[in-house]
N, C-alpha and C positions, 0 to 999 in steps of 0.2 A: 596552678591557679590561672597564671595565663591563658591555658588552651582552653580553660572552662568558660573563662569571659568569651574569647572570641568566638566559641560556638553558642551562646548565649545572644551576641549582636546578633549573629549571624542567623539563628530563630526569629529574632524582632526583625532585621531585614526583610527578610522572608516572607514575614507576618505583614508588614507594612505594604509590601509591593503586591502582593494577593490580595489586599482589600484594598488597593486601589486600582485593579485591573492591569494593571503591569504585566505580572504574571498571573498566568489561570493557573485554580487547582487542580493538583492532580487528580485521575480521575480513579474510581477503584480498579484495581489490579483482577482482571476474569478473563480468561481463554475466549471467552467472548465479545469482548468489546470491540469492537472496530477503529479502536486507537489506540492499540497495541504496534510498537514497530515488533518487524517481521511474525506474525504470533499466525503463521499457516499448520493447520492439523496436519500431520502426517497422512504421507498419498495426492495430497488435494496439490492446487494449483490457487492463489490468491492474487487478487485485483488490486493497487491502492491510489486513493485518489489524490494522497500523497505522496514528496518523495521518503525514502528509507523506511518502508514500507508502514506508514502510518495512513489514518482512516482506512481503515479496507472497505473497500464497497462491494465486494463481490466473490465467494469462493465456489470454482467449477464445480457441477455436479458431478462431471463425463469427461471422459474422451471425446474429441468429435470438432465440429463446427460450432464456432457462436458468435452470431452476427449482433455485435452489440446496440447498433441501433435498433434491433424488435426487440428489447428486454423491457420491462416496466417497472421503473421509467428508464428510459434509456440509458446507455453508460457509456457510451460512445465517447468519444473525443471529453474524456477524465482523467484518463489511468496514467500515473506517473511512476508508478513502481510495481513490480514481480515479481514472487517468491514460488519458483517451483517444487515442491515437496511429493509430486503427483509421479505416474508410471510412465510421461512421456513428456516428450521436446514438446514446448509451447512457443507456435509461430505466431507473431505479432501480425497484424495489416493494418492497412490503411487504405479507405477509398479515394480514388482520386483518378476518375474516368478508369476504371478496372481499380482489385487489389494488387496493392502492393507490398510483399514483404518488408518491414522494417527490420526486424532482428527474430530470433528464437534463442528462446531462454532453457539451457540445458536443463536435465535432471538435475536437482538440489542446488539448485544454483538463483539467486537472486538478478534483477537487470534494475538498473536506473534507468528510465526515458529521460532525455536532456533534450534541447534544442528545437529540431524542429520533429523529435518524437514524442515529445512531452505533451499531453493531449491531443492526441493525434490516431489512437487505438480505434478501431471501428472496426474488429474482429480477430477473435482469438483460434484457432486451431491446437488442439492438442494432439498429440499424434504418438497415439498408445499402439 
């Protein structure tokens, strides 16, 4: 009886701080959303404009160069997380009078951007 109540407040809580903006609802569960953490299709290589890989803004087409300031609209100086699922090492840059590498994100492997790499992305390399 006990555990029925406290998950019964515990619904009304819930209930109470969602309709007052406290917390947002959640949103529907789809392969597609863009606020999904980590949710990169297999092969690809995913962008996020958050960290732990929530908002995705962006999943690679290719292999190759991609200078994220010519994208529309831009994506540059965003990206706060990386999920590689793709066929090659993804090199991070940054401009700053030339590129400079900040890190590369191995095969299947996830990166955090912290500090002063955290929107700091201004091109991506994948290197199939």
């Amino acid at each position: 009886m006990k555990a029925k109540r406290v998950g019964k407040v515990a619904g009304i809580v819930a209930g109470l701080l969602a309709l007052s903006g406290v917390v947002a609802p959640a949103s529907s569960a789809t392969s597609a959303s863009p606020d999904q953490n980590w949710e990169c299709p297999s092969r690809f290589s995913c962008y996020y404009d958050g960290h732990s890989g929530t908002d995705r803004m962006w999943i690679a087409p290719s292999c190759g160069w991609f200078d994220l300031r010519n994208m529309n609209p831009p994506l540059n100086d965003r990206m706060s997380s990386v999920e590689n699922t793709g066929e090659g090492d993804v090199a991070l840059y940054n401009w700053d009078n030339g590129w400079v590498n900040l890190t590369t994100v191995r095969i299947g492997d996830t990166a955090e951007l912290w500090g002063g790499w955290d929107n700091a992305v201004d091109a991506v390399n994948i290197q199939c």
